[in-house]
Every structure is written in C-alpha cells, then in structure tokens.
SEDREN-273353 format. One record per residue: x, z, y of N, C-alpha, C in turn. Coordinates in steps of 0.2 Angstrom, whole numbers, padded with zeros to 4 digits, always signed. Each point is the difference from the previous one (the first is absolute). Last residue first. Example, Ala and Ser with C-alpha at 12.3 -4.5 7.8 and 13.67 -1.06 7.14 Angstrom:
+0064+0035-0011+0004+0001+0006-0004+0003+0005+0002+0000-0028-0004+0000+0006+0004+0000+0006
//
This chain:
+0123+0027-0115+0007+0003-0002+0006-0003+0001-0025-0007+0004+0004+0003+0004+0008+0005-0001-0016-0013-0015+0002-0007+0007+0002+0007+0004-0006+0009-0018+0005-0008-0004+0002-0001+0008-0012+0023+0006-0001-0005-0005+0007-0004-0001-0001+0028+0006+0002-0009+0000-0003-0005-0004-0014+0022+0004+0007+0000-0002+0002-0008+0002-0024+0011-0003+0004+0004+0005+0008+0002-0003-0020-0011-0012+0004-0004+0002+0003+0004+0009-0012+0013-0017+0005-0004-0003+0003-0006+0004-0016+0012+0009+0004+0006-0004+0005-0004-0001-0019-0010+0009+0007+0002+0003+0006+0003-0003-0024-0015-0006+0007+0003-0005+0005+0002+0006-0025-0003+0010+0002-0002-0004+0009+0005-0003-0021-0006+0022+0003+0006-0004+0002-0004-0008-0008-0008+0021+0006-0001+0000+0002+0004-0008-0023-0001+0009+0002-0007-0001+0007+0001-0001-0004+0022+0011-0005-0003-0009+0000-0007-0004+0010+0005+0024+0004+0003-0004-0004-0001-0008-0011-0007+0017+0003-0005+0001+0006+0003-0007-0018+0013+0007-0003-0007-0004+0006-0006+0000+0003+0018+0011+0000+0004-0005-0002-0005-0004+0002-0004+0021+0007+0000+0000-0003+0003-0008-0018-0003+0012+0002-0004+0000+0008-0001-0003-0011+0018+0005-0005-0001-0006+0003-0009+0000+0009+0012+0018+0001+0003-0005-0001-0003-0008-0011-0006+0020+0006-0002+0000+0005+0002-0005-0020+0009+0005-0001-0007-0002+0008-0003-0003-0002+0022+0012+0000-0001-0008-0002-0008-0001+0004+0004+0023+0005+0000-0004-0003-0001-0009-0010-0015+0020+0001+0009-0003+0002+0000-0003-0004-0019+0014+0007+0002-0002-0002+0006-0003-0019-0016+0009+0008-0003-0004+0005+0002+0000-0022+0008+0006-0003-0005-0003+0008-0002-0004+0005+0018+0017-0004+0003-0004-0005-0008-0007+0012-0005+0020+0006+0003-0003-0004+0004-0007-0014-0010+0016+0004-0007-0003+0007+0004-0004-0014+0015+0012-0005-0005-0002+0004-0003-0005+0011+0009+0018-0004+0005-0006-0003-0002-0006+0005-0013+0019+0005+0003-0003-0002+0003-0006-0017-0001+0016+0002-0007-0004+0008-0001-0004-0006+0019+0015-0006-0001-0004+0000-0007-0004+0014+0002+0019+0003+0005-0007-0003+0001-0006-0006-0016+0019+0006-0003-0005+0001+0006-0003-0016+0007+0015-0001-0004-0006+0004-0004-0005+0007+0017+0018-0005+0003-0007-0003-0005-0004+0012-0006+0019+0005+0002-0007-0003+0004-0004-0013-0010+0019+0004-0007-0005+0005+0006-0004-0012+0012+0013-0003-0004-0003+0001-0004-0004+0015+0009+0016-0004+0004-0004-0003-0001-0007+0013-0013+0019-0005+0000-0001-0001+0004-0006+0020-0002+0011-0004-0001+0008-0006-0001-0005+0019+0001-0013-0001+0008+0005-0005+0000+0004+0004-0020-0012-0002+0005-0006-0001+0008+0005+0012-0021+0011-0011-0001+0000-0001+0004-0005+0023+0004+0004-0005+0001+0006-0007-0002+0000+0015-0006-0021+0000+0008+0004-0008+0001+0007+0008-0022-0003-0004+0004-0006-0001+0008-0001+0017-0012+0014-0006-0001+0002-0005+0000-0004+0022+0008-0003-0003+0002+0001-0006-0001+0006+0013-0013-0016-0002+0006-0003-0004+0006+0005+0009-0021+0009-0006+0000-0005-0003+0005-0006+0020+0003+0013-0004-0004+0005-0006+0000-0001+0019+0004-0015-0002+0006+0003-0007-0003+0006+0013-0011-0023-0002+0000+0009-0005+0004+0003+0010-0003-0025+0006+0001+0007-0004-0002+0004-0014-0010-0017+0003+0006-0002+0006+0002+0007-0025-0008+0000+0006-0006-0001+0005+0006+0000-0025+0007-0004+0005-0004+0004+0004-0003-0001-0025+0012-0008+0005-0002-0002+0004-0003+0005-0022+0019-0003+0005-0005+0004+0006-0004-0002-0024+0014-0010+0005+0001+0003+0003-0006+0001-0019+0000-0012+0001+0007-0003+0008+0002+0005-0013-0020+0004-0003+0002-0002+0002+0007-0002+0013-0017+0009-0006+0001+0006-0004+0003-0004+0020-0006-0015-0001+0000+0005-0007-0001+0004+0008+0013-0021-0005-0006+0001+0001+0000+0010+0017+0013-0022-0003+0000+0008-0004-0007+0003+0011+0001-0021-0004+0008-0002-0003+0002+0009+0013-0023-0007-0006+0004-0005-0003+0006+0000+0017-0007+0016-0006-0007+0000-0005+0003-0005+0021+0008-0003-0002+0005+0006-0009-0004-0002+0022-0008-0010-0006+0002-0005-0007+0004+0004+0021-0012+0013+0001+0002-0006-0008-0002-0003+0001+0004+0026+0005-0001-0004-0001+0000-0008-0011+0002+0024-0004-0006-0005+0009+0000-0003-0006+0023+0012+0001-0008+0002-0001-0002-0007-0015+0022+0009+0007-0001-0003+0002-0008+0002-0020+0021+0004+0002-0007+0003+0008+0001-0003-0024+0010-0007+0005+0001+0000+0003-0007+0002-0021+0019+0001+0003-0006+0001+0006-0001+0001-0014+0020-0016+0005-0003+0009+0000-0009-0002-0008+0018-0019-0004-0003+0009+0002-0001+0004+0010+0007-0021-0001+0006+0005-0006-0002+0004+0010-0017-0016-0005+0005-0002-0002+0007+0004+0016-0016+0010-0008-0002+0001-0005+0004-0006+0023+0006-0002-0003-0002+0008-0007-0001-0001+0015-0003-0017-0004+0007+0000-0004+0004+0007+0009-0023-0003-0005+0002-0004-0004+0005-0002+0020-0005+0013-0003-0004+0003-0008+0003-0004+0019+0004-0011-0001+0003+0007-0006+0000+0003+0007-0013-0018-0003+0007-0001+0001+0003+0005+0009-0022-0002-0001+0001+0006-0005+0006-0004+0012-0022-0009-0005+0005+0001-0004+0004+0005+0022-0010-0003-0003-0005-0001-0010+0000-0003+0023+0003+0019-0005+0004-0001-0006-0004-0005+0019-0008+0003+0001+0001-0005-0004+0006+0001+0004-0018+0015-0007+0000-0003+0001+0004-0007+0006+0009+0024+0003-0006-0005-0005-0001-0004-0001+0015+0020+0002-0007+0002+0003-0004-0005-0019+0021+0005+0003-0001-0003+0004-0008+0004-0017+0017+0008+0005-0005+0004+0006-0002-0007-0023+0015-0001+0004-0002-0003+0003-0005-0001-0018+0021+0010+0003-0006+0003+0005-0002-0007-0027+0013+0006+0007+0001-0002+0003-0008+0000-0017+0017+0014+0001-0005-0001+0008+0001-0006-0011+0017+0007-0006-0004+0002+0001-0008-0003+0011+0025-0008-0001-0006+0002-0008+0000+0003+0007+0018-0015+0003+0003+0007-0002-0007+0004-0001-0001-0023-0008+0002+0004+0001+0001+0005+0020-0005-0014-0004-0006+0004-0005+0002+0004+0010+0018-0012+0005-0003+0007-0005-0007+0002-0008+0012-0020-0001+0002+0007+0002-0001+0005+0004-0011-0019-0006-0001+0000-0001+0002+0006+0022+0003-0006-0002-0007+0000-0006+0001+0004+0011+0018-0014-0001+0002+0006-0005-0008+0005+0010+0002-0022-0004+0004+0001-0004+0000+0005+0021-0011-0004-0006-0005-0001-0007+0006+0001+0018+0007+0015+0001-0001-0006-0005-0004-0001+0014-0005+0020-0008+0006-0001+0001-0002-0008+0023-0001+0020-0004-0004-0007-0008+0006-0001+0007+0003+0026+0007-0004-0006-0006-0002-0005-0006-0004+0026+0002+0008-0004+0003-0003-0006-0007-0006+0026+0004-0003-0003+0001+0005-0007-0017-0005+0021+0004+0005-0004+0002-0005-0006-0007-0006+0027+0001+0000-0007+0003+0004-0003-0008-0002+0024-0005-0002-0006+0002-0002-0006+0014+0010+0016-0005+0005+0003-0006-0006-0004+0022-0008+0001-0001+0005-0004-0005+0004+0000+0007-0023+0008-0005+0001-0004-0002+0009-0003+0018-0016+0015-0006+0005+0002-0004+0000-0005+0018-0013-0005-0006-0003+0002-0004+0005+0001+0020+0007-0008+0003-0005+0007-0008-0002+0001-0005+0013-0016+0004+0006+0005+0002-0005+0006-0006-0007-0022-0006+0002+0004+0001+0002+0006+0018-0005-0013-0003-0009+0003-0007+0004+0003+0014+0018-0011+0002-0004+0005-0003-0007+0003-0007+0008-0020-0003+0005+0006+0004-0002+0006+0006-0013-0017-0009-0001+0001-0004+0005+0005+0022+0003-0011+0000-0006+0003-0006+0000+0005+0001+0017-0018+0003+0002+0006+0001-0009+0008-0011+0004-0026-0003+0000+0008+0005-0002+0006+0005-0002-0029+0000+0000+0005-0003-0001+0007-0010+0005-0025+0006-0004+0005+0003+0003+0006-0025+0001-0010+0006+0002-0004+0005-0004+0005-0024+0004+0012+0004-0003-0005+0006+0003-0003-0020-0003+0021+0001+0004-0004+0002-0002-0005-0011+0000+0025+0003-0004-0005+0003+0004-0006-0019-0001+0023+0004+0003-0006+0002-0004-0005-0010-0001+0027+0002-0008-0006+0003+0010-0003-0020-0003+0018+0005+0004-0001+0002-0004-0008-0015-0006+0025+0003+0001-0009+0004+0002+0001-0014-0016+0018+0002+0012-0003+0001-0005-0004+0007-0017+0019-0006+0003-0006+0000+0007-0003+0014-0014+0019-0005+0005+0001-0002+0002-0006+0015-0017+0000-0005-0002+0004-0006+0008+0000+0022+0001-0007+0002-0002+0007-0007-0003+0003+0001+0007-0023+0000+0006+0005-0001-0003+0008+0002-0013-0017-0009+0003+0001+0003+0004+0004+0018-0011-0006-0003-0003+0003-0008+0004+0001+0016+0010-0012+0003-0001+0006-0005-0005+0004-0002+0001-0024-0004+0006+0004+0001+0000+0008+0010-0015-0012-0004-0003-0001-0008+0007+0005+0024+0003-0007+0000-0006+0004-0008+0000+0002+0003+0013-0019+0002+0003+0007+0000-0004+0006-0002-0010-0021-0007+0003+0003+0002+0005+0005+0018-0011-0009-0007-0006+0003-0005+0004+0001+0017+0012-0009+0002-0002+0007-0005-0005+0003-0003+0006-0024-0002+0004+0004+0002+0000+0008+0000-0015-0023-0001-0001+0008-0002+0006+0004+0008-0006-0025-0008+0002+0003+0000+0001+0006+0021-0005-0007-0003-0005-0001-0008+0001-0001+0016+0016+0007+0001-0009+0005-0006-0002-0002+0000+0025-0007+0004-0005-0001-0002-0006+0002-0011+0025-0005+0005-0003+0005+0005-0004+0001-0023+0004-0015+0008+0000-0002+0001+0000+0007-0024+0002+0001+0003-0004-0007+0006+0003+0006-0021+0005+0009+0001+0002-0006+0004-0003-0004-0014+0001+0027+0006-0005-0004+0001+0006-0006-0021-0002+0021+0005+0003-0006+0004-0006-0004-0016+0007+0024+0003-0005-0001+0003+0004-0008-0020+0011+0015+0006+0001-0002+0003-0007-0005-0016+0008+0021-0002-0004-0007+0008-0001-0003-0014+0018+0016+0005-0005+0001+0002-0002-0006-0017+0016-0001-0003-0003+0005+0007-0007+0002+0001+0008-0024-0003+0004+0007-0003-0005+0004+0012-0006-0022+0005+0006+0003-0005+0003+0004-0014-0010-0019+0005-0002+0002+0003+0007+0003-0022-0002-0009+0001-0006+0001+0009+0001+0005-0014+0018-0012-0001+0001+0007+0003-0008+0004+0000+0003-0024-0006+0000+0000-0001+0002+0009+0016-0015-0015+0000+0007+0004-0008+0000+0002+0008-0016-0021+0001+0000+0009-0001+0008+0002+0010-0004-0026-0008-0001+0005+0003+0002+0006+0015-0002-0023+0000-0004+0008-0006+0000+0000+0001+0011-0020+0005+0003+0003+0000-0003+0009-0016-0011-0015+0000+0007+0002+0004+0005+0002+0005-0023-0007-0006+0000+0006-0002+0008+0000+0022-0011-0009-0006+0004+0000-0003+0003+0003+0015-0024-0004-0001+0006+0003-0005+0004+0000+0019-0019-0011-0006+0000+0002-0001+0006+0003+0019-0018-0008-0001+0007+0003-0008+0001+0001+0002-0022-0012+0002+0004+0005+0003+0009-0001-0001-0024-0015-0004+0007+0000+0004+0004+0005-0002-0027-0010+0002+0004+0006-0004+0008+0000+0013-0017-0019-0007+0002+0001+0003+0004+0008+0007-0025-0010+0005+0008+0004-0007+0002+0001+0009-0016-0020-0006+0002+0006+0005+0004+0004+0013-0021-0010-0001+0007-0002-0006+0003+0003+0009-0024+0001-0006+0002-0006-0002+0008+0003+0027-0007+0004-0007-0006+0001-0006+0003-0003+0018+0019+0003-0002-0005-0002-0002-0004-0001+0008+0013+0022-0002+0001-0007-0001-0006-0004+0005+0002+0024+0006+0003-0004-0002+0001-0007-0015-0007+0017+0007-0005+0001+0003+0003-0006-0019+0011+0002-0001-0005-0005+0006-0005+0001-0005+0021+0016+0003+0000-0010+0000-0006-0003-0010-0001+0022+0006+0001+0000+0006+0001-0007-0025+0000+0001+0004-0007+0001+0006-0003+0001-0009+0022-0003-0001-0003-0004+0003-0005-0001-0005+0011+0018+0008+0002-0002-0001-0001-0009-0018-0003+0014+0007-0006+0004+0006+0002-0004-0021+0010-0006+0001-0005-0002+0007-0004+0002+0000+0025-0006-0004-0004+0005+0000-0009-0002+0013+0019-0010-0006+0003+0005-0002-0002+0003+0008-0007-0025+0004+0000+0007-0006+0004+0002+0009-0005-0027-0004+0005+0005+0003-0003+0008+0005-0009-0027+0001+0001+0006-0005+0003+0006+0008-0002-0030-0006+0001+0005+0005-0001+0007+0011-0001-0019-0006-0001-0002-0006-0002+0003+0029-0002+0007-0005+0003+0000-0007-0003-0004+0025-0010+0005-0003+0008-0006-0006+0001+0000+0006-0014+0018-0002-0004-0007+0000+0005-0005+0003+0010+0021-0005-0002+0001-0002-0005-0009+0025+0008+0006-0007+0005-0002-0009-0001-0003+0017-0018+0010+0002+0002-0008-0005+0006-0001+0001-0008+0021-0005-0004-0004+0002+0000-0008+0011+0016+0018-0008+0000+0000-0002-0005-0004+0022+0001+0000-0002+0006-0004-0008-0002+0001+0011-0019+0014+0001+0002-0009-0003+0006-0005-0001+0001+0023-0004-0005-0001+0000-0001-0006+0018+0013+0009-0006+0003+0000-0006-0006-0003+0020-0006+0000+0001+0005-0003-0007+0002-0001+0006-0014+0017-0002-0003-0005-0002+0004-0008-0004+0009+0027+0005-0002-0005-0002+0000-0005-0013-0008+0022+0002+0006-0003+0003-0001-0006+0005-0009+0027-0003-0003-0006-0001+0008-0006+0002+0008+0021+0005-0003-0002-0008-0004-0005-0007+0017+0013+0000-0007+0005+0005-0006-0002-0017+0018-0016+0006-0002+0004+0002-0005+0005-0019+0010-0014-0001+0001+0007+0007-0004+0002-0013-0007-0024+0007+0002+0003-0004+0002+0009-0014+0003-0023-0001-0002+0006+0009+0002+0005-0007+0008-0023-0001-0007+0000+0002-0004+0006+0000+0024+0000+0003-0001-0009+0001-0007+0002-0013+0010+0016+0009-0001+0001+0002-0002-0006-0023+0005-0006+0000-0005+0009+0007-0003+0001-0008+0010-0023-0004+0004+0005+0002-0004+0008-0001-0005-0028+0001-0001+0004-0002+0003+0007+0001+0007-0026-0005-0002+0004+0004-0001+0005+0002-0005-0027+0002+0001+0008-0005-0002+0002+0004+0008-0026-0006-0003+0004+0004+0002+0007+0005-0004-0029+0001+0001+0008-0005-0003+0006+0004+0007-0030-0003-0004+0006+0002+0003+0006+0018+0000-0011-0006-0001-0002-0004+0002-0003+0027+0000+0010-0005+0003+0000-0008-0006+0001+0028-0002+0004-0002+0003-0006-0009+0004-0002+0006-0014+0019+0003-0005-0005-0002+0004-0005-0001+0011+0019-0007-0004-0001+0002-0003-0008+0019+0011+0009-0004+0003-0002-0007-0001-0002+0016-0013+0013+0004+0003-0009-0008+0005-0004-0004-0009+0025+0001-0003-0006+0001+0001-0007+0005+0016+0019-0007+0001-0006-0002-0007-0003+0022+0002+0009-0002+0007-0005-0006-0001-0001+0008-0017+0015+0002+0000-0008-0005+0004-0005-0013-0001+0023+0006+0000-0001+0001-0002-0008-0021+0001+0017+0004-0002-0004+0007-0002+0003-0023+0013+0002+0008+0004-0001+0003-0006-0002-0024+0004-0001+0003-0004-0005+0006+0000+0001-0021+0018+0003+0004-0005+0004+0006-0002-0004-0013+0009-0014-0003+0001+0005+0006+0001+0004-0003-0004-0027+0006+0000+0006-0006-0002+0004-0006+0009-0025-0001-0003+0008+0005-0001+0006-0004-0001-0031+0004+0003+0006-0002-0003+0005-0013+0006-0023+0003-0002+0006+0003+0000+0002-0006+0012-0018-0004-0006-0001+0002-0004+0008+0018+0018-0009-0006-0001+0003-0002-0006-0002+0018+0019-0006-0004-0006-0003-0008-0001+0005+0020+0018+0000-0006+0000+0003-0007-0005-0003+0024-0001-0002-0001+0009-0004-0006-0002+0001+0011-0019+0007-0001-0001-0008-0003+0008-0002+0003-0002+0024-0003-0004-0003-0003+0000-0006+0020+0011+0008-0005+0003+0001-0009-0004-0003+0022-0010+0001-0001+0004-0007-0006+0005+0000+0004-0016+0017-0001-0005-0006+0000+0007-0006+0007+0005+0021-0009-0001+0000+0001-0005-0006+0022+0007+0002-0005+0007-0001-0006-0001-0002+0016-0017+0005-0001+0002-0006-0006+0006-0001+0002-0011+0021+0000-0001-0004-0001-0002-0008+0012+0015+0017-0005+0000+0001-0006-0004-0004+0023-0002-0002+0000+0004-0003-0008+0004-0001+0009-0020+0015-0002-0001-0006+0001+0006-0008+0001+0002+0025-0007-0004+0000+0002-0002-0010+0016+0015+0009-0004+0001+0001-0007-0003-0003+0025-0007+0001-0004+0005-0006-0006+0001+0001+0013-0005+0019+0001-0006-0005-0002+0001-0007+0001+0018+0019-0004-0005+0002+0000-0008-0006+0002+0030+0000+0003-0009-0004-0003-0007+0002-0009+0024+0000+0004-0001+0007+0005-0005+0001-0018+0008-0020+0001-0004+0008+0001-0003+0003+0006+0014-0021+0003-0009+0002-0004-0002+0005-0001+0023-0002+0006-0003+0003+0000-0006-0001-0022+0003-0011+0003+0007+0002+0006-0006+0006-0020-0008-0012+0006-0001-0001+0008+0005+0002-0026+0001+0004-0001+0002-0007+0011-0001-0001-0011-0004+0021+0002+0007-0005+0000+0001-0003-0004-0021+0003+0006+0002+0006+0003+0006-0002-0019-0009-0009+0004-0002-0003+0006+0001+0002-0024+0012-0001+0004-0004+0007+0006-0001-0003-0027+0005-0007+0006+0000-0004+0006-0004+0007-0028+0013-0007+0005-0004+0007+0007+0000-0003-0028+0002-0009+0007+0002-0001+0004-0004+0004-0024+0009+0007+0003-0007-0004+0008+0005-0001-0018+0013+0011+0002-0001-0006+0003-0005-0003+0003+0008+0023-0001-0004-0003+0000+0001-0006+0012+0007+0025-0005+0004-0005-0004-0006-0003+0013-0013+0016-0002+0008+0002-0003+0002-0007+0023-0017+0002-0009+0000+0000-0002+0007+0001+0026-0012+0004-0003+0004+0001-0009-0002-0003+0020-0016-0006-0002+0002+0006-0006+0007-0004+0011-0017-0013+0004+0004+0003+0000+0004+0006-0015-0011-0022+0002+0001+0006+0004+0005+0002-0020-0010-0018+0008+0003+0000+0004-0001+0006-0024+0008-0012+0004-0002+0004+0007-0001+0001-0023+0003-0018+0007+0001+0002+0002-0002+0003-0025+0006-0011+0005-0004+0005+0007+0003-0003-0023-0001-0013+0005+0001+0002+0005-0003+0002-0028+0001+0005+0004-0001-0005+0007+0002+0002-0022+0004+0013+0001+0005-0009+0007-0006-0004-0010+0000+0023-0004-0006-0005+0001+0003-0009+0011+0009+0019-0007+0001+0000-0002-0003-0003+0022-0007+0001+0000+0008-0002-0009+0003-0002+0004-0020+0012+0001+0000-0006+0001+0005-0004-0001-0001+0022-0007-0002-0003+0000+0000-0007+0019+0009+0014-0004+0005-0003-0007-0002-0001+0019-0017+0001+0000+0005-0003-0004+0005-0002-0005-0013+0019+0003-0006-0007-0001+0006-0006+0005+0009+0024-0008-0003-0003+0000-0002-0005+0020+0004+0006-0002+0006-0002-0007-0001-0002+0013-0020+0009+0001+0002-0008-0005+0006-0001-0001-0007+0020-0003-0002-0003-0002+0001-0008+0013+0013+0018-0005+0004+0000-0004-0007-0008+0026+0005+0001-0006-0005+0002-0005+0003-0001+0021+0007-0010-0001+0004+0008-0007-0005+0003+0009-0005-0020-0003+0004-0003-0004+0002+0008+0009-0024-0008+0000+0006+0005-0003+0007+0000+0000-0017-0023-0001+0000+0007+0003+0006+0005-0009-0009-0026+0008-0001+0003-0002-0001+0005-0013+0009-0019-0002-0001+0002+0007-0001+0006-0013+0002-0024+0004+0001+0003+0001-0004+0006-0021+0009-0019+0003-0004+0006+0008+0003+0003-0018+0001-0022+0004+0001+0004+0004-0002+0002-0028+0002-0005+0006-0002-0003+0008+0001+0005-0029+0002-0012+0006+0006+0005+0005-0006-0001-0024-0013+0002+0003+0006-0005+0007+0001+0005-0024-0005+0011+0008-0003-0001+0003+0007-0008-0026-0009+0010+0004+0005-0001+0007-0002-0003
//
C-alpha cells in the first residue's frame, strides 16, 4: 500500500494517454495537478492552464512562453508536490528552464519527444534541450524497450530508463462474442490520418485484394484529416468496400475494434515507438498485421499473434492480408494468442502499480527544493 502523495503533472491535457495517467492516479487516491494548455474531460485532478491563467498577455508572442513559465513555477510552489512529472518531454527552452527549477523529477518519454521523423538533420537546439531535460531528471520512463534505447543516446551515461508501457485493460478490450464484422471479414485501421501511419499504403494495398477478387470490406477511422484518403479511395475504385469515418472517442475504442476481423497498423517511421493500438487490438482477439518499425516488434509477435512487413509497400502488405482473409482459422488463432501475450504483459493496473513504486523510491524534500539551485541561477 502506497502512501497519499502529490503529484504534479506536465502534459497534453487533450491526450487520451495523459488522461489515463492522471485518472490512475486520481484512483489510487493521491493528489494530482495537471498543468496544461490543452482541454481534459471532467476530472477530479486539479487542471491549471497557464495560457489562461495569463489573460491578454497571450496574445504576446515574445512574453508568452516566458510569462507561462513563471505562472507553473508559482502555481507549483501553491500546490507543493512530492513530484513533478513531465509526460512527453517537449523539448524546448521553456520546459528546460522549467526542469532546471524542479525536484524530484520524473520524464516520461513517449516516441516523437525522442525519435526525430524529419528528413532535415534534427535541430541542434532541439537535441540540446532534450539531453539537458533528460540529465535533470530522477527517474526516466520509456514505452518500450527500443524507445529505451533510443533515450539512452541523449541521456546520462549510467542513467536506467524504467520501461512502463501504456498498458491495456483487459476487461474494457474483450473480443466480440459473434467474432467480428459478419459473414465478409472486415479489414480495420484506428490511428491519426497522417503520412506517416500509412493509411495511403493500406488503401494501395486494399487496391490490390480488391483487384484479386477477395471479400472484404476495409474501415478506417481517425482524427485528421480524411478527406485526401477518400479521394485516393475514389481514384482506386475502392468506394463500394471502404468506409472512411472521422475520430472515435477513447470510449468508444473497445466496440469499434469488435466491428474487425483483422487489424492493420502500416505505420512508416520508427517513432511508432510502441504501438497501444496495436495492443488494444489483439486484447480484442484480432490478428494484427503492422510493419517491423520502431517499438511495433514488441507488441506484435510475428507468425504468432499477427504479421509484421516492411514499412511503405503495399505489395507485401497486402499479401498477408490475403492469407488472413482466406483462412478463418488462422485469425482466430493469432487472435487467441494475442490475447494471450497482451494480457501476461501489458495490464494496465500492473503498470500503474509499477509508476507508483517508481514515484514512492522518488519521494523526498520537494517542497523545499522547488526553486533555483547555486548551479542553475
């Protein structure tokens, strides 16, 4: 049993992940704070937006970040917490200035924080803030192993990186009890409308099943922008087997997968460096075919709980498809072994119970030393 203590908490408020985060810890009975510029849904955490809190100076573009700032450092000192947790690491000046004034600190790396996608070299600036933040810190958290290993270019020689996933709850995600879309095996997509999750690859990709005759019917489904994506369906005749619909809330998640037979995850950078998608997939019972990008390798076992490919090639993506549509059998049992291996290594409360063991070994003098040290003034 944890004793109570209070956590603050620096993150995207609008993130389904932060809102897990937060209302575990809420649950666990200790006090939060979040501090964030972005929206969260109803919460008894306390939520503090720096932005608004500053009225017109806002609108100040040269005032702003460092008016912001001062605020979460005063707000901070009202609150006094036994922690601070920065949940994705953002690295810029602003939240360096900010790491530097705050003890104990705990970052949790999430995949982009660390992992450049750019096709430029990535800026010096940036690289700089990230292994200055990274050396503040008491503790370091990744989601995965790879993106572990990732953290450790920019961190301190020595440092650990504990890996504590996203995890998932296996009683929220159970398979479908009628086993999928129907009698026509429905194909599914669930992440972002954007390049770099490959949805043009899985259309491409659909394009070819189609052309070889097979049923199915592909659903897609994400935040972003579609509208591209339904044009690409439209030139590739595909309208009459794909639906194209907008964002599903996290709510909603559980039942939208049980609409699948198969789930897809054509990601193309390695800054997929996890893959909870993927995870809440297979606690559904689905087989899930993704590419050999990132952190993916971990949570998707190739030829046993689904397919792994080589990222951008519709080709290959969709010859795996096709031996998943053409045999039944094989996707009920890679679903059933999904299930299996998601539930042994990703439940959420484990995971939880693993971030509050991490916070209890941190717990110490915040109060007091939540100001500038000698070496930072």
């Amino acid at each position: 049993m944890h004793s109570r203590l209070r956590i603050a908490f620096l993150a995207p408020g609008s993130d389904v992940h932060t809102q897990r985060w937060v209302e575990a810890m809420v649950g666990r009975g200790h006090a939060v704070l979040l501090i964030t510029p972005d929206p969260m849904p109803s919460t008894d955490a306390e939520i503090f937006d720096p932005f608004s809190a500053m009225g017109g100076w806002a609108r100040v573009p040269k005032l702003r970040a460092i008016i912001a700032e001062r605020l979460i450092l005063r707000r901070l000192r009202a609150f006094a917490p036994d922690l601070v947790h920065l949940h994705w690491l953002n690295p810029t000046l602003g939240t360096l200035r900010i790491a530097r004034r705050v003890h104990p600190l705990v970052v949790s790396v999430w995949g982009r924080d660390v992992i450049w996608d750019g096709s430029k070299p990535e800026p010096r600036l940036r690289v700089y803030c990230k292994s200055r933040i990274l050396a503040r810190a008491g503790v370091i958290t990744a989601t995965s192993n790879f993106l572990a290993r990732a953290t450790a270019r920019f961190s301190p020689a020595g440092q650990r990186i504990h890996v504590i996933p996203f995890g998932v709850d296996g009683q929220r995600f159970q398979p479908s009890p009628s086993g999928g879309g129907g009698s026509t095996p429905v194909i599914g997509y669930l992440k972002r409308y954007a390049p770099k999750y490959g949805p043009d690859i899985l259309l491409r990709a659909a394009s070819i099943l189609a052309r070889k005759g097979l049923a199915f019917r592909l659903e897609m489904y994400g935040g972003g922008d579609a509208e591209p994506y339904k044009r690409l369906a439209a030139a590739l005749e595909l309208v009459d087997r794909v639906g194209i619909f907008g964002r599903v809330g996290h709510d909603r998640v559980p039942e939208t997968l049980r609409r699948f037979d198969i789930f897809t995850m054509p990601s193309i950078y390695d800054s997929e460096t996890f893959g909870v998608a993927a995870v809440e997939a297979a606690s559904c019972g689905l087989p899930v075919v993704s590419t050999r990008v990132g952190g993916v390798p971990e949570v998707v076992i190739d030829g046993t709980t689904g397919h792994l490919v080589a990222p951008a090639d519709p080709a290959a993506l969709a010859l795996v498809l096709e031996r998943l549509l053409s045999d039944a059998e094989l996707r009920r049992k890679m679903g059933a072994a999904g299930r299996r291996f998601v539930l042994a290594n990703y439940p959420w409360q484990e995971c939880v119970d693993r971030m509050e063991d991490l916070y209890e070994g941190l717990r110490g003098p915040s109060k007091e030393e939540l100001r500038p040290t000698a070496a930072d003034a």
